[in-house]
N, CA, C and O atoms as a GROMACS GRO file, in nm:
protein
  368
    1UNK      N    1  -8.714   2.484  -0.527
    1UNK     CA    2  -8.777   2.567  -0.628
    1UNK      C    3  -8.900   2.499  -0.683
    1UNK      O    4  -8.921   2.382  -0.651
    2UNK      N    5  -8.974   2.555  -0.754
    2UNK     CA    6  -9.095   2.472  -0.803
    2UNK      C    7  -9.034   2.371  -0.923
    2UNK      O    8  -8.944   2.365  -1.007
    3UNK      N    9  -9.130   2.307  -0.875
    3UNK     CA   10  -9.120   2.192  -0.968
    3UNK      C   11  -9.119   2.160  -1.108
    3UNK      O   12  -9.036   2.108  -1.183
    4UNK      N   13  -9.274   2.221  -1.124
    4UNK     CA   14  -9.311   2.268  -1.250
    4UNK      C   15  -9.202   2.326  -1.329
    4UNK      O   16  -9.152   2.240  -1.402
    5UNK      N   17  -9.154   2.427  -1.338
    5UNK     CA   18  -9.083   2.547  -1.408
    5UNK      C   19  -8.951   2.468  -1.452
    5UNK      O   20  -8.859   2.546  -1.477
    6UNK      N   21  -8.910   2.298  -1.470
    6UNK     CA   22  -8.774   2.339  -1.489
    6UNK      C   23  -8.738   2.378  -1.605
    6UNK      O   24  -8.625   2.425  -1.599
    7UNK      N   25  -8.795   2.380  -1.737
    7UNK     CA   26  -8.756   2.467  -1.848
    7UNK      C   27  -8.719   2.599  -1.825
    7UNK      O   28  -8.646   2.658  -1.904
    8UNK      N   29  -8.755   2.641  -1.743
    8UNK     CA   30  -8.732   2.803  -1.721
    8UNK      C   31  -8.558   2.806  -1.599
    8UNK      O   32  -8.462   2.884  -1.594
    9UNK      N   33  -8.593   2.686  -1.525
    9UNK     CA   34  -8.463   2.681  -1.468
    9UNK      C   35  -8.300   2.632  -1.554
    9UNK      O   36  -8.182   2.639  -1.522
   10UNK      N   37  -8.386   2.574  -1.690
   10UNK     CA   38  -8.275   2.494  -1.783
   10UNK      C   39  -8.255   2.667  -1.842
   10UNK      O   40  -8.146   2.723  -1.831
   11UNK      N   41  -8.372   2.733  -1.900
   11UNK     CA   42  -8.310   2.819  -1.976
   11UNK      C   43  -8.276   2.964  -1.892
   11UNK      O   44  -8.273   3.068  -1.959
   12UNK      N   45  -8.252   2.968  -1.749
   12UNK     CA   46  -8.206   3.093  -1.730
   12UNK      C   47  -8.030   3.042  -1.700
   12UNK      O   48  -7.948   3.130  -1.678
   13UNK      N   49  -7.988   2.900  -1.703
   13UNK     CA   50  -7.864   2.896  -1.698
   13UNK      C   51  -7.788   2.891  -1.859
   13UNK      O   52  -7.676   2.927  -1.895
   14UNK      N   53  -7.885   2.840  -1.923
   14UNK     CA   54  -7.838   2.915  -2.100
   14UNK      C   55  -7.839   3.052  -2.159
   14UNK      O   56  -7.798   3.093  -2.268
   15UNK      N   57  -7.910   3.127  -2.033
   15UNK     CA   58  -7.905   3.279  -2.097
   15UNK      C   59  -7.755   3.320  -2.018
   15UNK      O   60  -7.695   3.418  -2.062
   16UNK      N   61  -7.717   3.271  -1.944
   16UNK     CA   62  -7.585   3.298  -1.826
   16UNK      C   63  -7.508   3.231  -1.907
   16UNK      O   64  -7.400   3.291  -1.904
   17UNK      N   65  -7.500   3.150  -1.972
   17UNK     CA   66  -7.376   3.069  -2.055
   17UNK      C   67  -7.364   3.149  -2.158
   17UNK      O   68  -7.252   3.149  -2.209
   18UNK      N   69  -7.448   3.222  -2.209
   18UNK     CA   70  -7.467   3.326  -2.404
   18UNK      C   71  -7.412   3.414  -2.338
   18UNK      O   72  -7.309   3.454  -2.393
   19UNK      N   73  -7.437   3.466  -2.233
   19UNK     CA   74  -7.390   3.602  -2.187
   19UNK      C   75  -7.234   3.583  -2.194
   19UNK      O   76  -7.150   3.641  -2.263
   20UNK      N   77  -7.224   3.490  -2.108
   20UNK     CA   78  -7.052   3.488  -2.092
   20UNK      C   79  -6.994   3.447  -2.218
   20UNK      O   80  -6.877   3.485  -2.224
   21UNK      N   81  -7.026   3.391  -2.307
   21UNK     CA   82  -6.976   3.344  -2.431
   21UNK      C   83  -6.972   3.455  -2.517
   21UNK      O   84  -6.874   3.475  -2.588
   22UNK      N   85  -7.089   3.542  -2.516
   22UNK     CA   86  -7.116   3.725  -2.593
   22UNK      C   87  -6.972   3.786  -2.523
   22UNK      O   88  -6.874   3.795  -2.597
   23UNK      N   89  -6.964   3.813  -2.433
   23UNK     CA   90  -6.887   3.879  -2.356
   23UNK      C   91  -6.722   3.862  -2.433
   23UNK      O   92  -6.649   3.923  -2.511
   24UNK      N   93  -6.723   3.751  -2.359
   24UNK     CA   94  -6.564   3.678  -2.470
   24UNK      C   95  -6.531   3.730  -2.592
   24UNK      O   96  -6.431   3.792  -2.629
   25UNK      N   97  -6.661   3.684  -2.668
   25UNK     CA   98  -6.663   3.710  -2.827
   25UNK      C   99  -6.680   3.875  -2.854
   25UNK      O  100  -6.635   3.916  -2.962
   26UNK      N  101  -6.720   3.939  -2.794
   26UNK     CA  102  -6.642   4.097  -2.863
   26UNK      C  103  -6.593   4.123  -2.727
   26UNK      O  104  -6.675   4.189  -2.663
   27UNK      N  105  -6.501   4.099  -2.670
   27UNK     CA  106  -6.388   4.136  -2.595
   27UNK      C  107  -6.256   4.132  -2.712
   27UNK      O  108  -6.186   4.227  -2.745
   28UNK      N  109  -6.249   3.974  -2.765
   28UNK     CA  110  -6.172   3.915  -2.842
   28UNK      C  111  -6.197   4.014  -3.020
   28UNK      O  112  -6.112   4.064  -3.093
   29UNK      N  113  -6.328   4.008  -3.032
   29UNK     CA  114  -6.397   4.104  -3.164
   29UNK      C  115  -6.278   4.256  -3.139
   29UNK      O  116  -6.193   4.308  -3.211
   30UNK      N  117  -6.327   4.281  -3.013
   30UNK     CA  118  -6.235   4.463  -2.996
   30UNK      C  119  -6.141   4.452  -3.011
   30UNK      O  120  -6.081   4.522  -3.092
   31UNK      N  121  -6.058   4.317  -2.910
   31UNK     CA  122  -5.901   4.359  -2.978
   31UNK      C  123  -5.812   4.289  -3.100
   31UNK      O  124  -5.689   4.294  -3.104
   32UNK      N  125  -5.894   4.225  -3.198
   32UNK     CA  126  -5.917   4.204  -3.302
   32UNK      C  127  -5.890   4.328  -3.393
   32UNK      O  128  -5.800   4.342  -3.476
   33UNK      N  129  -5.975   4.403  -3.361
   33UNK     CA  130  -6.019   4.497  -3.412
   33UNK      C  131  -5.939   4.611  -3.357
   33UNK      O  132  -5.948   4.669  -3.465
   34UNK      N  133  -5.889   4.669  -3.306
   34UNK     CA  134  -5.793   4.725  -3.261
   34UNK      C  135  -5.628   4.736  -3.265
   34UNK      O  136  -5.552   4.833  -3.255
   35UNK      N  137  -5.607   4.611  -3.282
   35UNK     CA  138  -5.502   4.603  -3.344
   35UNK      C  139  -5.468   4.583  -3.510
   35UNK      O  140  -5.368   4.546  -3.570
   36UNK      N  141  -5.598   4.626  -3.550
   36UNK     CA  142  -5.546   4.625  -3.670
   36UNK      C  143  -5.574   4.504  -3.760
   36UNK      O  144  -5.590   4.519  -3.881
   37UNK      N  145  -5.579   4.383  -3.698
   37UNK     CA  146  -5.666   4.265  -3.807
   37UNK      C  147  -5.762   4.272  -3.873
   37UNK      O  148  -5.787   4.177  -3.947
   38UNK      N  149  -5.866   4.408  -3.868
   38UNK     CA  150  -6.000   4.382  -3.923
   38UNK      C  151  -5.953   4.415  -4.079
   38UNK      O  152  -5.990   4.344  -4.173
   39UNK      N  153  -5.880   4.512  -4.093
   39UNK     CA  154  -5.821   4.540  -4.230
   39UNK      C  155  -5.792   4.698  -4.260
   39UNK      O  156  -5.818   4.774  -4.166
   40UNK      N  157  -5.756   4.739  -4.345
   40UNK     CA  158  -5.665   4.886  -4.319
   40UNK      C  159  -5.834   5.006  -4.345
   40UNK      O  160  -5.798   5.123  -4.353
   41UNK      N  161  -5.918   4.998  -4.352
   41UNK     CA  162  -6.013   5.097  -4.390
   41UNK      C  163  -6.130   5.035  -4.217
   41UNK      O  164  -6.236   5.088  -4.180
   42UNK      N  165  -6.084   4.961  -4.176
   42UNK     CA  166  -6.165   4.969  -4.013
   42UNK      C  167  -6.097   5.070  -3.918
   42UNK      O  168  -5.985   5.064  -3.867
   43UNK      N  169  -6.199   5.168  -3.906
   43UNK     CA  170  -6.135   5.221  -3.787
   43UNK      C  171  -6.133   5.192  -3.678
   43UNK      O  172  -6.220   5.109  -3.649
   44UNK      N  173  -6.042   5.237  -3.565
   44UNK     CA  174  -6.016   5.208  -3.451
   44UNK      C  175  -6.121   5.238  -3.394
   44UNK      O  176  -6.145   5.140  -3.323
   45UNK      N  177  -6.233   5.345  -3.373
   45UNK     CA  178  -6.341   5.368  -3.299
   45UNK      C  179  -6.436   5.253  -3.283
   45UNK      O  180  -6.496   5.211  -3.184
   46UNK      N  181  -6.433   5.217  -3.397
   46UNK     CA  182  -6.512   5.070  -3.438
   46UNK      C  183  -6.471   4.967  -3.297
   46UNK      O  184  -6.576   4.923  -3.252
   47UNK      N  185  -6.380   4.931  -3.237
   47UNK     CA  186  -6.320   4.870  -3.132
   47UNK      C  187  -6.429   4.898  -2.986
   47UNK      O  188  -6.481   4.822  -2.905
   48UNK      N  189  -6.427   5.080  -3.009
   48UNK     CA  190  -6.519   5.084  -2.848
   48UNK      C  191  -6.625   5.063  -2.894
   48UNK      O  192  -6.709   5.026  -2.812
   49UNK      N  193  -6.666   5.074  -3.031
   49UNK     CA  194  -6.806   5.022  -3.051
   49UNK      C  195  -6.845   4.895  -3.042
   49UNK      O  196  -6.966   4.872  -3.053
   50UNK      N  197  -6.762   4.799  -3.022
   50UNK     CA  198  -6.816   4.656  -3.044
   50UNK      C  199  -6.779   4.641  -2.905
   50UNK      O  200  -6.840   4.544  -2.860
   51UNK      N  201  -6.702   4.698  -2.813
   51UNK     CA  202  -6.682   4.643  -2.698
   51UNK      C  203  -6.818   4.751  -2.609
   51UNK      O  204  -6.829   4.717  -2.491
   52UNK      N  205  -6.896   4.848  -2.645
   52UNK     CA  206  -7.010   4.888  -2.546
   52UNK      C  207  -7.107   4.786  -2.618
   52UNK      O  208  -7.147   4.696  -2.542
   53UNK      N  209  -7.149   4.781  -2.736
   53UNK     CA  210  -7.275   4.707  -2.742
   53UNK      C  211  -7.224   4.542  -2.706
   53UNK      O  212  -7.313   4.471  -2.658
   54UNK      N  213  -7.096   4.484  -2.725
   54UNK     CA  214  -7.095   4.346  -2.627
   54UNK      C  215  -7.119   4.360  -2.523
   54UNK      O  216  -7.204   4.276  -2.493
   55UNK      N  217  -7.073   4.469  -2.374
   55UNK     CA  218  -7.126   4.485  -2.269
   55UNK      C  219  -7.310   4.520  -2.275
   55UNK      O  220  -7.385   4.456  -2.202
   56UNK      N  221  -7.348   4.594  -2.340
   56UNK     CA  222  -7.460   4.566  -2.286
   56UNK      C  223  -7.524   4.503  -2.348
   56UNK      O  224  -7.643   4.506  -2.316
   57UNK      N  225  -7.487   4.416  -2.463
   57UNK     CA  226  -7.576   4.241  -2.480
   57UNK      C  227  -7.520   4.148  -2.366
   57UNK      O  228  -7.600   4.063  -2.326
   58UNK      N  229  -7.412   4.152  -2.314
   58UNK     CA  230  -7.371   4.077  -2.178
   58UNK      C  231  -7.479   4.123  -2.101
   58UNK      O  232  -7.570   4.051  -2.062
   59UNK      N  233  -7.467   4.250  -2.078
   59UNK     CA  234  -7.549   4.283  -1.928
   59UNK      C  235  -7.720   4.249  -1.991
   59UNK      O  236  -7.790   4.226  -1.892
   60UNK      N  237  -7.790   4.241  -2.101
   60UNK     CA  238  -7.903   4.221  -2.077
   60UNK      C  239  -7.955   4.050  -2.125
   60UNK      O  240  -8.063   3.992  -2.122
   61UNK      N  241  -7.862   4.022  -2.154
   61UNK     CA  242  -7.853   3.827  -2.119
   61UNK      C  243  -7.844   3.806  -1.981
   61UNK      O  244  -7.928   3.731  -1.931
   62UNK      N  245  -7.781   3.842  -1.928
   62UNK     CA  246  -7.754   3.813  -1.741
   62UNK      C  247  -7.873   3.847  -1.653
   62UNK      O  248  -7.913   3.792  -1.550
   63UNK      N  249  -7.926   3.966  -1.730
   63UNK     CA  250  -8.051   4.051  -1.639
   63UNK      C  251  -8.125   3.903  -1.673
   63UNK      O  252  -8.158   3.814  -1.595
   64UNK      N  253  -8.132   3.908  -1.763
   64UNK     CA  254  -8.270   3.851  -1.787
   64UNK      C  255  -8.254   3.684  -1.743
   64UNK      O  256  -8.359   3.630  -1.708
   65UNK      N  257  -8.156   3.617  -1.743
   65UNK     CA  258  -8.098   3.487  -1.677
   65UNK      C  259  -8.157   3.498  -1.515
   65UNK      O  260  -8.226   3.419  -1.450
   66UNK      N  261  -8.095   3.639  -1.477
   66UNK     CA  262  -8.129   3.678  -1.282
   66UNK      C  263  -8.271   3.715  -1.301
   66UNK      O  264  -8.336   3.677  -1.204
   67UNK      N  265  -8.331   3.765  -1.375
   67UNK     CA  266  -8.462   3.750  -1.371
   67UNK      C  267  -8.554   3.633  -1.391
   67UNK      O  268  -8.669   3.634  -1.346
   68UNK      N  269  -8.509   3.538  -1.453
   68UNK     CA  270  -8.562   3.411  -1.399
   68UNK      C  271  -8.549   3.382  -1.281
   68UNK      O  272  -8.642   3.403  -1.202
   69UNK      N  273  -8.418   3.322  -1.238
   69UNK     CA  274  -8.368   3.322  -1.115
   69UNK      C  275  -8.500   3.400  -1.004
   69UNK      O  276  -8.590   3.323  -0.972
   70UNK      N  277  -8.507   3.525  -0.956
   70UNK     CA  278  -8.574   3.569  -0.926
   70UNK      C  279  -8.750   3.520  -0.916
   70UNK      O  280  -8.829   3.500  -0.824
   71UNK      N  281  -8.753   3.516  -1.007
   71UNK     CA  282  -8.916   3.468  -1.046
   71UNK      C  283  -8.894   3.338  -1.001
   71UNK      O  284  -9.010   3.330  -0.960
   72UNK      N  285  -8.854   3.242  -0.976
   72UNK     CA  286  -8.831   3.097  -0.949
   72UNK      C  287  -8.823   3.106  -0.822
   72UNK      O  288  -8.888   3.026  -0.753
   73UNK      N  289  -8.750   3.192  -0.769
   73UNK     CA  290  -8.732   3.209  -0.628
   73UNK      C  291  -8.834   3.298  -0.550
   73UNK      O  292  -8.838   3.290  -0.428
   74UNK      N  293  -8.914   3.379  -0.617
   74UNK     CA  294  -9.022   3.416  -0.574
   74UNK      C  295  -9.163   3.288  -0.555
   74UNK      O  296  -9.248   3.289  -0.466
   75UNK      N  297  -9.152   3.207  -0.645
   75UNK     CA  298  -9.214   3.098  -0.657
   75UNK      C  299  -9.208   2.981  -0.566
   75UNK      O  300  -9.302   2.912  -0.528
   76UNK      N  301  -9.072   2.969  -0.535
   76UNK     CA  302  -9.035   2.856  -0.395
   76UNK      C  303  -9.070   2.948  -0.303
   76UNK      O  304  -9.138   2.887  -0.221
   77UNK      N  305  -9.064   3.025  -0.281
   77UNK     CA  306  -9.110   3.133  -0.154
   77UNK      C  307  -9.280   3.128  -0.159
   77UNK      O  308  -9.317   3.195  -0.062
   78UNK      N  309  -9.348   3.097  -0.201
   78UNK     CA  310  -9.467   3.152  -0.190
   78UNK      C  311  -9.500   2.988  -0.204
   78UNK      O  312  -9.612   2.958  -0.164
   79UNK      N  313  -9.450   2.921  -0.236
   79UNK     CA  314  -9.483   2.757  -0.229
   79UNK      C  315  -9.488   2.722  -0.051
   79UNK      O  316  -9.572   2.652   0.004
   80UNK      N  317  -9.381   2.789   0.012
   80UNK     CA  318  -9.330   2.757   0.125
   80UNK      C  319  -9.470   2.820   0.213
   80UNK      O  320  -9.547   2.748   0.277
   81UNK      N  321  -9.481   2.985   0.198
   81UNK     CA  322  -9.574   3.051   0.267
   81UNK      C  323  -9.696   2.993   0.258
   81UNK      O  324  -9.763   2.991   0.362
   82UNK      N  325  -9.740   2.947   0.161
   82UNK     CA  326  -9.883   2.873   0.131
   82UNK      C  327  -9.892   2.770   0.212
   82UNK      O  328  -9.989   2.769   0.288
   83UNK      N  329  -9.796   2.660   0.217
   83UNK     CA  330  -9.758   2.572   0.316
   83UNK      C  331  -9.736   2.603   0.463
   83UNK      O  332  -9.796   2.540   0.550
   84UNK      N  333  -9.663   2.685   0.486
   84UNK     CA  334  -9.679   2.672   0.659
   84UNK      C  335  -9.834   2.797   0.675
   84UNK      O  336  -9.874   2.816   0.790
   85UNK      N  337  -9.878   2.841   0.607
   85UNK     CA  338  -9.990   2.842   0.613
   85UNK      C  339 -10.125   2.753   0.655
   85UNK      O  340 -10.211   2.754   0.743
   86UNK      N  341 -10.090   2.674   0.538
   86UNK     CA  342 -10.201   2.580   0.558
   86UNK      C  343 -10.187   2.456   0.642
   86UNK      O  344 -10.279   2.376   0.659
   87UNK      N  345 -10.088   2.447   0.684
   87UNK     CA  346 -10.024   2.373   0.769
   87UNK      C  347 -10.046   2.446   0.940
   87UNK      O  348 -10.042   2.366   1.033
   88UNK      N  349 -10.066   2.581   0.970
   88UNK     CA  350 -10.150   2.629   1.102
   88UNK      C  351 -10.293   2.657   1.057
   88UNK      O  352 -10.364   2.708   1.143
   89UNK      N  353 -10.338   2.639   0.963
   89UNK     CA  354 -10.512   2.595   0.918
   89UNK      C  355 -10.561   2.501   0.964
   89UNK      O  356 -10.676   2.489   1.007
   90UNK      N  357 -10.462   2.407   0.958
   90UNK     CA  358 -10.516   2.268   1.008
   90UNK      C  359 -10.519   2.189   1.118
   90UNK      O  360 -10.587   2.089   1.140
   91UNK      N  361 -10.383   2.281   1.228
   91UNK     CA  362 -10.327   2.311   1.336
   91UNK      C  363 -10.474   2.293   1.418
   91UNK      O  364 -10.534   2.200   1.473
   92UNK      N  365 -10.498   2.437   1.394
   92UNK     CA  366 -10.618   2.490   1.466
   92UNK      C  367 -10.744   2.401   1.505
   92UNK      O  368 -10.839   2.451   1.564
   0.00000   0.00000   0.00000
């Protein structure tokens, strides 16, 4: 991968660690909340509500983790092409 970028390689595996840690934490939040611990005036609907917006703060921590990923790997790819490029430039 490039060289340069490893901040971006440190932080797309911390957006993959929040995700999975978000995920946990209102999985655990819903059935918390579902059974009745939050306290007698929480309703139960409240439960699918914290478990869709934890899925999609999971899913847009991950996007955006694989979208580094991606961009990094678009980057070693075009490191490579530039290289055996210029490497039959000089061939010649």
């Amino acid at each position: 991968m490039c060289k340069q970028f490893k901040v971006l390689k440190i932080s797309s595996v911390i957006f993959k660690v929040l995700a999975w840690i978000s995920a946990v934490f209102f999985i655990v939040v819903t059935f918390i909340v579902l059974l009745g611990f939050g306290g007698p005036d929480t309703p139960r609907i409240a439960s699918l509500v914290f478990l869709l917006g934890g899925g999609l703060y999971f899913l847009i921590l991950f996007s955006i983790s694989e979208g580094i990923k991606l961009l990094l790997s678009l980057c070693a790819r075009t490191d490579k092409i530039i290289e055996l490029l210029e490497g039959k430039s000089t061939g010649n």
